[in-house]
PAZAPA-4460 file (N, C-alpha, C; in steps of 0.05 Angstrom, whole numbers, plus 32768, in hexadecimal, padded with zeros to 4 digits):
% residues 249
    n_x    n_y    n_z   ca_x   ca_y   ca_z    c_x    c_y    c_z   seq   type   mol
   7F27   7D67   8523   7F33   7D80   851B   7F1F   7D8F   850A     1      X     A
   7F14   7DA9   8511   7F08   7DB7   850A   7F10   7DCE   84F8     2      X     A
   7EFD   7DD1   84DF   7F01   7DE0   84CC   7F01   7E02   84D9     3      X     A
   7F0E   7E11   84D3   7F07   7E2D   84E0   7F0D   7E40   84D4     4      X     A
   7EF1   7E4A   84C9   7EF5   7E60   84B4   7EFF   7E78   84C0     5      X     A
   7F17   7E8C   84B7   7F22   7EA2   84C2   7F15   7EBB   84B7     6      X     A
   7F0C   7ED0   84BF   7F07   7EEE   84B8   7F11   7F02   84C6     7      X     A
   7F2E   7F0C   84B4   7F38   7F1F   84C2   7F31   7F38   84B4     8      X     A
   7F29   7F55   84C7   7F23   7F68   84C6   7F39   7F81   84CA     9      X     A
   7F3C   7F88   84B4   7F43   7FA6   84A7   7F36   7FB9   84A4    10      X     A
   7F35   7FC9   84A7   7F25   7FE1   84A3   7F0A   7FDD   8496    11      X     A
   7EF4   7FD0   84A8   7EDD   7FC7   84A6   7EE0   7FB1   8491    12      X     A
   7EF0   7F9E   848A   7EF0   7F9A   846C   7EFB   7F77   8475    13      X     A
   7EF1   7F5D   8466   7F04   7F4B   8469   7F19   7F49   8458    14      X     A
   7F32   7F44   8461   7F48   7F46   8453   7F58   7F28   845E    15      X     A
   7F70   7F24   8452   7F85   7F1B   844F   7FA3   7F21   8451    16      X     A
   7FAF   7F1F   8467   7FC7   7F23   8469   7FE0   7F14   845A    17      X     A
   7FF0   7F1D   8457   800F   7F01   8449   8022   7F05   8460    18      X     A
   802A   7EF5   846C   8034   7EF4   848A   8034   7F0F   8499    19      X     A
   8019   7F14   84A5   8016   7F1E   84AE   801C   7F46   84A6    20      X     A
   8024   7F50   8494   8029   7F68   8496   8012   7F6F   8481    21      X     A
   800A   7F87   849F   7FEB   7F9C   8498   7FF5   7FA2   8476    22      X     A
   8005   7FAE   8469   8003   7FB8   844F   8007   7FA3   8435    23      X     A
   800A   7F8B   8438   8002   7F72   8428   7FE8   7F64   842B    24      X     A
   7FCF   7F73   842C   7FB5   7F6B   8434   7FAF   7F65   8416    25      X     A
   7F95   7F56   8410   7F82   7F4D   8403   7F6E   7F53   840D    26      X     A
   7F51   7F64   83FB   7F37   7F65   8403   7F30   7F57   83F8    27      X     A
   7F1E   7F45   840E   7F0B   7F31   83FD   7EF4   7F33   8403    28      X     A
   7EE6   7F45   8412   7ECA   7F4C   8415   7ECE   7F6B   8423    29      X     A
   7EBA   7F71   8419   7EB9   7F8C   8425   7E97   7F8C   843D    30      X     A
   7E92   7F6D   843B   7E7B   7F6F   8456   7E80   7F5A   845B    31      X     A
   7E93   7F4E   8471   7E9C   7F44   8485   7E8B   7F2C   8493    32      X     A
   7E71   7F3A   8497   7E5E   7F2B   84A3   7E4A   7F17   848B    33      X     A
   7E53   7F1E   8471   7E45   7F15   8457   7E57   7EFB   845E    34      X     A
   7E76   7EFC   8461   7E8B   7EE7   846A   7E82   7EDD   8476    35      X     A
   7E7A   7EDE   8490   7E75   7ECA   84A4   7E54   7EBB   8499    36      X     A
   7E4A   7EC8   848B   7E35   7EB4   848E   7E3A   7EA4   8470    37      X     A
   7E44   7EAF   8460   7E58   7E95   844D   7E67   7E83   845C    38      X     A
   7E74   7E8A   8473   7E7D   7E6B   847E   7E69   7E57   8495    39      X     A
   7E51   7E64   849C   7E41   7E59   84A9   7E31   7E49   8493    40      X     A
   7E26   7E59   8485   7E19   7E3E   8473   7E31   7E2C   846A    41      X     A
   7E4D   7E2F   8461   7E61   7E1B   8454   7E5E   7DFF   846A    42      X     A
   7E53   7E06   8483   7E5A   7DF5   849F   7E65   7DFC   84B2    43      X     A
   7E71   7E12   84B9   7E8B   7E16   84CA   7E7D   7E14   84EA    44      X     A
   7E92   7E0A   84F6   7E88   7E06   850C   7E91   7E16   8522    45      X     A
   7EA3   7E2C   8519   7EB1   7E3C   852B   7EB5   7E54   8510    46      X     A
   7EB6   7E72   8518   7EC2   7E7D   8507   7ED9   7E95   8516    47      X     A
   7EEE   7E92   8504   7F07   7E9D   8513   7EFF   7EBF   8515    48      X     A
   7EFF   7ECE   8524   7F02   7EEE   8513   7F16   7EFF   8529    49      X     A
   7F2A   7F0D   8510   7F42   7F24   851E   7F37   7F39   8512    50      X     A
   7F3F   7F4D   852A   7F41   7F62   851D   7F5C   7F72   8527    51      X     A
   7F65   7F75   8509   7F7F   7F74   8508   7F89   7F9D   8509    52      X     A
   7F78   7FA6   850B   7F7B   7FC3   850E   7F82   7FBD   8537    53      X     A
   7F71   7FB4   853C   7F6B   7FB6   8556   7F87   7FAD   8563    54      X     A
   7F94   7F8E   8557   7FAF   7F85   855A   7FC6   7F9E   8552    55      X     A
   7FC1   7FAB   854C   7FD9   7FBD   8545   7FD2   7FD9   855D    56      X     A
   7FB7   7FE4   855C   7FB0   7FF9   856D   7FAF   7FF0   857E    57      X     A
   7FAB   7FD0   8597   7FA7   7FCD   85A9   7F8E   7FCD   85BE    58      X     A
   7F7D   7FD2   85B3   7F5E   7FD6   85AD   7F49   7FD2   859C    59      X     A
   7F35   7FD0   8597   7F27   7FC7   858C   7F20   7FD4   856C    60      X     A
   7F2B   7FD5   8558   7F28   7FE2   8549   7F0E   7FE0   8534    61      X     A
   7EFC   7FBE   8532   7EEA   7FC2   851C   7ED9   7FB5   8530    62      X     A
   7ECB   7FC5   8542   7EB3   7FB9   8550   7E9C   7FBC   8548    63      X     A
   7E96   7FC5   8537   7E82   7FD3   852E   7E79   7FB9   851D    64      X     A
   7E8A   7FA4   8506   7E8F   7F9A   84F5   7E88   7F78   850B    65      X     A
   7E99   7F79   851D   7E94   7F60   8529   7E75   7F5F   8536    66      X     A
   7E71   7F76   8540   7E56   7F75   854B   7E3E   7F69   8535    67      X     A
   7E43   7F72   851F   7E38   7F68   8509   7E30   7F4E   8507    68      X     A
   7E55   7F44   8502   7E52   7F2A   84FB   7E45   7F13   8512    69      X     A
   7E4D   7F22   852A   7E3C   7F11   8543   7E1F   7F14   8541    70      X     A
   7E16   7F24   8549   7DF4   7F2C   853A   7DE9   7F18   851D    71      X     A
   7DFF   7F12   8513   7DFA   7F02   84EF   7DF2   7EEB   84F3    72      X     A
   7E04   7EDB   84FB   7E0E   7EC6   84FE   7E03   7EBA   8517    73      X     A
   7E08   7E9B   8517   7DFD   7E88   8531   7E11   7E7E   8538    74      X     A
   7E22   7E7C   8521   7E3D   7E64   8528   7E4A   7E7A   853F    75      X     A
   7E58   7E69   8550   7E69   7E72   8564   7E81   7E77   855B    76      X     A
   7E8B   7E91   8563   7EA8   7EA1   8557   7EB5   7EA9   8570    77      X     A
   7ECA   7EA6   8564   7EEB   7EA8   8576   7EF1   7ECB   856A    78      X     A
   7EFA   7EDC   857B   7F05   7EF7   8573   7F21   7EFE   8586    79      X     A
   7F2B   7F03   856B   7F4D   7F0E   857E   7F51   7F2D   856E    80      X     A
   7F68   7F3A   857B   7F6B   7F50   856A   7F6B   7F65   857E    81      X     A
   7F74   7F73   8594   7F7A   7F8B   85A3   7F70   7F88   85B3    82      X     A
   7F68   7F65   85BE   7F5C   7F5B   85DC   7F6D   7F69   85EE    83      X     A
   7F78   7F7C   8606   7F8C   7F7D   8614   7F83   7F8A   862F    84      X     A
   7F71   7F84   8635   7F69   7F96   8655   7F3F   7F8B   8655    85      X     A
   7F45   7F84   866E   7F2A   7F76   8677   7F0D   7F84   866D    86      X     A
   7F11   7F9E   8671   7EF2   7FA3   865B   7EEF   7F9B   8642    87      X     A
   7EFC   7F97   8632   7EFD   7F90   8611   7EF3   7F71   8616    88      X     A
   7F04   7F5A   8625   7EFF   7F45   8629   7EE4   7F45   8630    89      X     A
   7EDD   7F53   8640   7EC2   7F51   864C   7EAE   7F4E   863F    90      X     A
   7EBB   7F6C   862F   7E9F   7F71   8613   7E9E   7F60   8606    91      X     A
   7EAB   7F51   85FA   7EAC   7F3C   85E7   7EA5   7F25   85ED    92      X     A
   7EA1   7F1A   8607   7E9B   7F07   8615   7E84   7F05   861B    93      X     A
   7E72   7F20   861B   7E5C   7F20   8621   7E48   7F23   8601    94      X     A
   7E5D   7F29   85EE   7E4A   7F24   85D6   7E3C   7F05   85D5    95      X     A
   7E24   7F0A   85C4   7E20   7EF2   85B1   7E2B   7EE7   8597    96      X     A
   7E2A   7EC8   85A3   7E32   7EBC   8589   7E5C   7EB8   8597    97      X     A
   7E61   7EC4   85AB   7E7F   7EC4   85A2   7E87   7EB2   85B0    98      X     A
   7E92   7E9F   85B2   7E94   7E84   85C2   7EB8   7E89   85D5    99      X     A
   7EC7   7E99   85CF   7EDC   7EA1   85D6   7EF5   7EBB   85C9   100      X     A
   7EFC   7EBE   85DB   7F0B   7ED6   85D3   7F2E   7ECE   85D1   101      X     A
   7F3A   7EDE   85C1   7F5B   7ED3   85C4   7F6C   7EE5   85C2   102      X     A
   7F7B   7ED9   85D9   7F8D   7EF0   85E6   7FAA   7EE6   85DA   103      X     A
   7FB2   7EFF   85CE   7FCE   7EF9   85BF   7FE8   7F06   85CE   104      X     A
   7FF3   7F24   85CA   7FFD   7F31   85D2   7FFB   7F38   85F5   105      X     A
   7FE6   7F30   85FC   7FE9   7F37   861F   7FEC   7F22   8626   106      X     A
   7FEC   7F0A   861A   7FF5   7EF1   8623   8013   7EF1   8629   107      X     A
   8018   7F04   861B   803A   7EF8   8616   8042   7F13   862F   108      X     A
   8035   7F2D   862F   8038   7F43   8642   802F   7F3D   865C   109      X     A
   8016   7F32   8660   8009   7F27   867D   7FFE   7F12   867D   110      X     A
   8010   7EFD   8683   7FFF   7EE0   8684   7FE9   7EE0   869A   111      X     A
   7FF2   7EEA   86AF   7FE5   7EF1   86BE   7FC2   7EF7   86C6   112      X     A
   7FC2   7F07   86B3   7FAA   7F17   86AB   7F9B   7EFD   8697   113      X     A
   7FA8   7EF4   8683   7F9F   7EE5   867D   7F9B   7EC7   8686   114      X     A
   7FA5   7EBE   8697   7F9C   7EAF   86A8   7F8D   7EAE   86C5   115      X     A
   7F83   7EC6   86C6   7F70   7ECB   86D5   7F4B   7ED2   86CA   116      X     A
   7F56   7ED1   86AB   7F41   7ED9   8698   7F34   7EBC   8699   117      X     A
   7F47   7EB0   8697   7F3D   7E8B   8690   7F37   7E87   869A   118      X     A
   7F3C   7E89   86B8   7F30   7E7C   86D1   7F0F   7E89   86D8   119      X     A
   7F07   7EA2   86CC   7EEE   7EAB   86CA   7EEB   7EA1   86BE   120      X     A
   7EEA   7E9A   86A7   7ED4   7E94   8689   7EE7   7E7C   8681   121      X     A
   7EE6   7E63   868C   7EF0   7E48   8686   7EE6   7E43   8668   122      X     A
   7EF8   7E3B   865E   7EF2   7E39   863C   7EF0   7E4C   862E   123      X     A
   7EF5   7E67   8631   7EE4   7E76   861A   7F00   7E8E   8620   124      X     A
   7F18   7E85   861F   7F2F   7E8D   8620   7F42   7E7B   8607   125      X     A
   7F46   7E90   85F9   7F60   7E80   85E7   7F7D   7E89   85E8   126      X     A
   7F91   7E7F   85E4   7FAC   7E86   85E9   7FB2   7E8E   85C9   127      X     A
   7FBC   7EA7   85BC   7FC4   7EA5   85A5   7FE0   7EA9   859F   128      X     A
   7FF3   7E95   859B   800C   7E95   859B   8013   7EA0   8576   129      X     A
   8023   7EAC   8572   8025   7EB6   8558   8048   7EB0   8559   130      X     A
   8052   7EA9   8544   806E   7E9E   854F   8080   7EAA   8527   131      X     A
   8093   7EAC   852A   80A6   7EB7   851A   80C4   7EAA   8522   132      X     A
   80C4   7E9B   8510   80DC   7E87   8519   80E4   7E7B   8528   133      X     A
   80C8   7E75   8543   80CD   7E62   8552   80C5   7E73   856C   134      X     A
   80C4   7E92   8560   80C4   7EA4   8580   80A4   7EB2   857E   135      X     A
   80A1   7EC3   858B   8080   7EC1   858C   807E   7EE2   858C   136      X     A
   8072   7EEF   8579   8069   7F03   8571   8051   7F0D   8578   137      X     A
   8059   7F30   857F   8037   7F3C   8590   803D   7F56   8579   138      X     A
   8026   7F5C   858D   801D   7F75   857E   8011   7F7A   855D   139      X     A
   8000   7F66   855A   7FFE   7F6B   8536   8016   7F57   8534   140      X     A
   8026   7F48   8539   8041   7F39   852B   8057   7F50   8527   141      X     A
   8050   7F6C   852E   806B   7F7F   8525   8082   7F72   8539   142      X     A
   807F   7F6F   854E   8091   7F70   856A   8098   7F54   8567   143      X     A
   80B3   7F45   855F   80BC   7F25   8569   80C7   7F26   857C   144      X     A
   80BD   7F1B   8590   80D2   7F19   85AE   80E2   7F08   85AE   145      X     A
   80F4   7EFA   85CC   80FE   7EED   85CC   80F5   7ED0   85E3   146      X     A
   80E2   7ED1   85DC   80C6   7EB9   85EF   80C5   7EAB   85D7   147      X     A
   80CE   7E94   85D9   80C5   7E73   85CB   80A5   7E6E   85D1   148      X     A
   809E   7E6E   85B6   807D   7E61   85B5   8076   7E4F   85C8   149      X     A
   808A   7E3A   85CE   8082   7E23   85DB   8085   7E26   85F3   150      X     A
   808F   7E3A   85FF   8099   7E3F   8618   8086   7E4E   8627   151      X     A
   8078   7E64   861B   8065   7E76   8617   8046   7E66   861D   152      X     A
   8046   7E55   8605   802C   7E3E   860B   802D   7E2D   861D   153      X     A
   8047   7E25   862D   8046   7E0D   8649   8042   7E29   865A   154      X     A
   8045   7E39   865F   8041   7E48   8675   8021   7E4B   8673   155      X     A
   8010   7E46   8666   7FFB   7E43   8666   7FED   7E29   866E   156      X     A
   7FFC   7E14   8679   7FEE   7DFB   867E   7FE0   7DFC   869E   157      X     A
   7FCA   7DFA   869D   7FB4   7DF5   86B2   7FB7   7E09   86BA   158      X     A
   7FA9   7E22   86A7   7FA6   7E3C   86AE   7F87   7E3E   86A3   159      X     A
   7F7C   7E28   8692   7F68   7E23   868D   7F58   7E34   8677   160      X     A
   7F6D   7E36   8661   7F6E   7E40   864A   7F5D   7E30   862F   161      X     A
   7F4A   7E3C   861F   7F3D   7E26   8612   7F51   7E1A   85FB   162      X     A
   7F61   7E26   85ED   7F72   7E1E   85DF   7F8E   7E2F   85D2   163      X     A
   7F9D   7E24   85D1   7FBC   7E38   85C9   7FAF   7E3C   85A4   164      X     A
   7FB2   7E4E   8598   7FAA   7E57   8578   7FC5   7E5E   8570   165      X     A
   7FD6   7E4B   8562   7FF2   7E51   855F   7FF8   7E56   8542   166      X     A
   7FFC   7E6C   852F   7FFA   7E7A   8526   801C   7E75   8515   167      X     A
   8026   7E6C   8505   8045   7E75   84F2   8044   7E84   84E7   168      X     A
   804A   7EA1   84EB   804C   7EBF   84DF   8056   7EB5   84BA   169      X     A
   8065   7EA9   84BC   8076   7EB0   84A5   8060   7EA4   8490   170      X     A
   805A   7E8F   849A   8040   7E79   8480   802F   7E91   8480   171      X     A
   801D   7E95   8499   8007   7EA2   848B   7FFE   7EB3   8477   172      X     A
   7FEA   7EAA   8466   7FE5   7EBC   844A   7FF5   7EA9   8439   173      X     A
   8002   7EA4   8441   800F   7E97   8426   8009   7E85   8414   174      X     A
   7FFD   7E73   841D   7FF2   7E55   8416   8000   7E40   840B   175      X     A
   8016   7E3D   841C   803B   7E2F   841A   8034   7E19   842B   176      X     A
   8024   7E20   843F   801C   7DFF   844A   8020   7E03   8466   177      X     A
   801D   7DF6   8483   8017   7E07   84A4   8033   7DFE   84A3   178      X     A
   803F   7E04   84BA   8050   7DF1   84CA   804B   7DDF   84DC   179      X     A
   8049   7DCC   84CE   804A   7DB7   84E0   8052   7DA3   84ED   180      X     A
   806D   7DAC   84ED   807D   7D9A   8503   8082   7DAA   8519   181      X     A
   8081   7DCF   8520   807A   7DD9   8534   8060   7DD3   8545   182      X     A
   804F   7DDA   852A   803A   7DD9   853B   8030   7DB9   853E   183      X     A
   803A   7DA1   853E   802D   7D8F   8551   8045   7D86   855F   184      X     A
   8060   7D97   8563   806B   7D95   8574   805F   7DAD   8591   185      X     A
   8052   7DBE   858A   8048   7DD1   859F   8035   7DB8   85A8   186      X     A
   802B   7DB4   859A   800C   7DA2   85A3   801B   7D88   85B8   187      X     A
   8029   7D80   85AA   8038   7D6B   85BA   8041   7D73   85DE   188      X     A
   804B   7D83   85D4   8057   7D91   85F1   804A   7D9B   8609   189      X     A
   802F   7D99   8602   8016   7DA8   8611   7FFF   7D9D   8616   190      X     A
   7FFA   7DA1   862A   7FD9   7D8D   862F   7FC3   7DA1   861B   191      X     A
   7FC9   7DBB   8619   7FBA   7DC5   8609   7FB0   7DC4   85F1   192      X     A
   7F8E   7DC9   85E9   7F8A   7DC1   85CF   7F98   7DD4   85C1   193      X     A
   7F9C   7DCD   85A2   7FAC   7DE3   8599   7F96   7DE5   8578   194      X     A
   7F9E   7DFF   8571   7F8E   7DFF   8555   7FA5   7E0B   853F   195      X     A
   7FAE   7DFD   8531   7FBC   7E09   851C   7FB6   7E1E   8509   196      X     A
   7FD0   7E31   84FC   7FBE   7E4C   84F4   7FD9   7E50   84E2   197      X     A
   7FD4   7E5F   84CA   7FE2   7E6B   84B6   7FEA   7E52   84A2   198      X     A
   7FE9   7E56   8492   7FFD   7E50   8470   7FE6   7E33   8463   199      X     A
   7FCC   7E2D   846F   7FC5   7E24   8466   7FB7   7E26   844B   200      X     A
   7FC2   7E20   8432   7FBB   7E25   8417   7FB2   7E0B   8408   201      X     A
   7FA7   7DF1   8417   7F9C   7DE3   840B   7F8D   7DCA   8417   202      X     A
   7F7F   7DB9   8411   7F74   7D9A   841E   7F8C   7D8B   8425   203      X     A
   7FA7   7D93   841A   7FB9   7D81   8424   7FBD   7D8A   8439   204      X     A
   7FC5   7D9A   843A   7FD0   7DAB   845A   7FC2   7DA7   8470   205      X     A
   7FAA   7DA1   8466   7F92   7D94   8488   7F9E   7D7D   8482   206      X     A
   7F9C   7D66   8470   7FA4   7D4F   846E   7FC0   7D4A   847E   207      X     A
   7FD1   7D62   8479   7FEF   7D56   8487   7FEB   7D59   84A4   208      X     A
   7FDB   7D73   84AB   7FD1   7D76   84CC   7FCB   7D60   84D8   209      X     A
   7FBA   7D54   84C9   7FA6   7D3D   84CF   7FB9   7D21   84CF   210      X     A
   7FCC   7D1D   84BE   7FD6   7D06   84BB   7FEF   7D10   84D0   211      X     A
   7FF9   7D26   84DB   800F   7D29   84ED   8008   7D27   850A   212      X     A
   7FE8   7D2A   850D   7FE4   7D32   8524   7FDA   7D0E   852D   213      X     A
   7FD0   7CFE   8520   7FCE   7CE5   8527   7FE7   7CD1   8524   214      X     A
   7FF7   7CD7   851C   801D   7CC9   8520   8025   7CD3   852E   215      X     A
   8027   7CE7   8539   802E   7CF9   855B   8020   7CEE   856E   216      X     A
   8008   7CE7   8564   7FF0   7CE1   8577   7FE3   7CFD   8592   217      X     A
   7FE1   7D16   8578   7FDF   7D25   8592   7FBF   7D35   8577   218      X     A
   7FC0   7D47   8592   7F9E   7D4F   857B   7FA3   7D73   8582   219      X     A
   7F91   7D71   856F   7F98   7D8E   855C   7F7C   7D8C   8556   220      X     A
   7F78   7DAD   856E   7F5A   7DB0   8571   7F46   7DBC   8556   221      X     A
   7F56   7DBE   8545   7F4D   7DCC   8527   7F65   7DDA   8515   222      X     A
   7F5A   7DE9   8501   7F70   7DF5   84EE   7F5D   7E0B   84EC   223      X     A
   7F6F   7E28   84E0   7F62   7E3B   84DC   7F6D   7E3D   84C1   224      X     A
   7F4C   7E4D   84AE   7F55   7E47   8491   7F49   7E63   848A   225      X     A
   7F5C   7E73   847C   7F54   7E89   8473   7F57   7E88   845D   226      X     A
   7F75   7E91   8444   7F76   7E97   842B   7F6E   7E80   8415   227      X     A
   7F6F   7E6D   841D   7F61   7E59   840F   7F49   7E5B   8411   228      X     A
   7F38   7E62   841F   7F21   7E54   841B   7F11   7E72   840E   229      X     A
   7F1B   7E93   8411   7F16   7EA2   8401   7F19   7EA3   83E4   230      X     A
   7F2D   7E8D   83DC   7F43   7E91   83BF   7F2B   7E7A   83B4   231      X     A
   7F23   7E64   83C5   7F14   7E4C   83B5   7F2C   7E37   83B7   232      X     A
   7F40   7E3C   83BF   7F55   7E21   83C4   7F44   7E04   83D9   233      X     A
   7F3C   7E0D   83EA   7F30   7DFF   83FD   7F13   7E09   83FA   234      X     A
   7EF8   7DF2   83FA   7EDC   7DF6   83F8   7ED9   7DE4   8419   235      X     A
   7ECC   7DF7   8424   7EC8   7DF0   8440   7EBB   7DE4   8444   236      X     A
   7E9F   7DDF   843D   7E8D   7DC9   8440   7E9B   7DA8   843C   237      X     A
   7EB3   7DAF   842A   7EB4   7D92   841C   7ED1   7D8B   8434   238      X     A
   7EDF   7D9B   8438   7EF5   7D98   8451   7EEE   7D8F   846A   239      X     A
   7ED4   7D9B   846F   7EC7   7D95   8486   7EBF   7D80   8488   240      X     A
   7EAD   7D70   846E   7EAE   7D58   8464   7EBE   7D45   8469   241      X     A
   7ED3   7D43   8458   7EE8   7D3C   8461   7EFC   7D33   847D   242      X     A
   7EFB   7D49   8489   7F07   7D44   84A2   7EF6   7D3A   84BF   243      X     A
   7EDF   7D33   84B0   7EC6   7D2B   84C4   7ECD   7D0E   84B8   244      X     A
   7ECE   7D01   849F   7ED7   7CEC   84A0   7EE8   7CD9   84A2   245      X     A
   7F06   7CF0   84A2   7F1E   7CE1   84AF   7F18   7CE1   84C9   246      X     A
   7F0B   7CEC   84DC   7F07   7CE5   84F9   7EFD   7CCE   8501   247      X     A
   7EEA   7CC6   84E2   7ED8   7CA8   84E9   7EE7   7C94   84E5   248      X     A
   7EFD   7C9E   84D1   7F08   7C83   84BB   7F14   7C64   84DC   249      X     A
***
């Protein structure tokens, strides 16, 4: 289970959401790409980046900012955020440095589309399920539908998706701790790798991932760590540490 530093993008700026709503942000850098290469030297082996203008406009709103951080950086980055129609995917697919793109909101509008994306570019497709009480939220998280997360992510099996990014609206920002009896019940339910996302606010919270996902006996392709590891709650080098040696134990 892999450490995965998150950088979400606001109006050129990294920030911090508290379950998800644009006007409860935190700035914690105002050069984004200064972020990403603080988590490449920390170790990271993947780095998360939204852009969360783009999730709400539906388009790409801080490209200018990602291009950056791809140009910066070597580590391989994941980008979600107003993916929704095949040129954008494209572009982003054809950057450097970006190892995959994730499709949130047109997943849930055109599986279709997105399962024909996968079948081009095997692996370098993510599913991003964002869920609010169990049901699965588009658009920026404004819109909760009435599509079950888990129902949403099996319709994705052997569509050849690199991993479901399942997301608990309400934790994130918070640092109250993930859900994790959803999320390694999603994991359970799916041949899919899955990567856990929101409310992580400490070393225990990977620890309970870690200790839930081996008594399930199911795996949990990483965690995504944002407000902790900006606040200093979580030191990434030493997590990464860490969770490299419960793999050996």
């Amino acid at each position: 289970m892999i450490i995965i530093p998150a950088i979400d993008l606001k109006g050129g700026k990294a920030v911090r959401l508290e379950q998800g709503e644009m006007d409860r942000d935190t700035v914690y850098s105002d050069s984004p790409a200064e972020m990403a290469m603080k988590w490449e030297e920390g170790g990271a082996a993947l780095i998360h980046l939204v852009d969360l203008d783009g999730a709400i406009d539906g388009k790409p709103a801080n490209l200018s900012v990602i291009e950056e951080i791809v140009e910066t950086v070597q580590t391989p980055v994941e980008i979600g955020g107003g993916i929704r129609d095949r040129a954008t995917a494209e572009a982003y697919l054809k950057m450097a440095a970006v190892e995959r793109i994730i499709l949130g909101t047109i997943a849930h509008e055109d599986p279709d589309f997105v399962k024909g994306l996968a079948g081009e570019h095997p692996g370098r497709i993510a599913v991003g399920i964002d869920a609010k009480g169990g049901f699965v939220a588009t658009k920026g998280w404004v819109n909760v539908t009435d599509v079950r997360a888990t129902d949403l992510a099996k319709s994705f099996e052997d569509a050849g998706v690199a991993c479901i990014i399942y997301t608990d609206i309400a934790r994130d920002g918070m640092l109250v701790g993930p859900n994790v009896e959803a999320t390694i019940d999603l994991a359970a339910s799916i041949d899919i790798p899955v990567i856990a996302s929101g409310g992580v606010g400490s070393i225990d919270c990977i620890r309970a991932l870690n200790k839930a996902q081996h008594e399930r006996k199911v795996h949990l392709e990483g965690v995504i760590v944002g407000k902790a590891l900006y606040s200093g709650a979580i030191d990434l080098r030493r997590a990464i540490i860490e969770t490299r040696e419960t793999l050996t134990d």
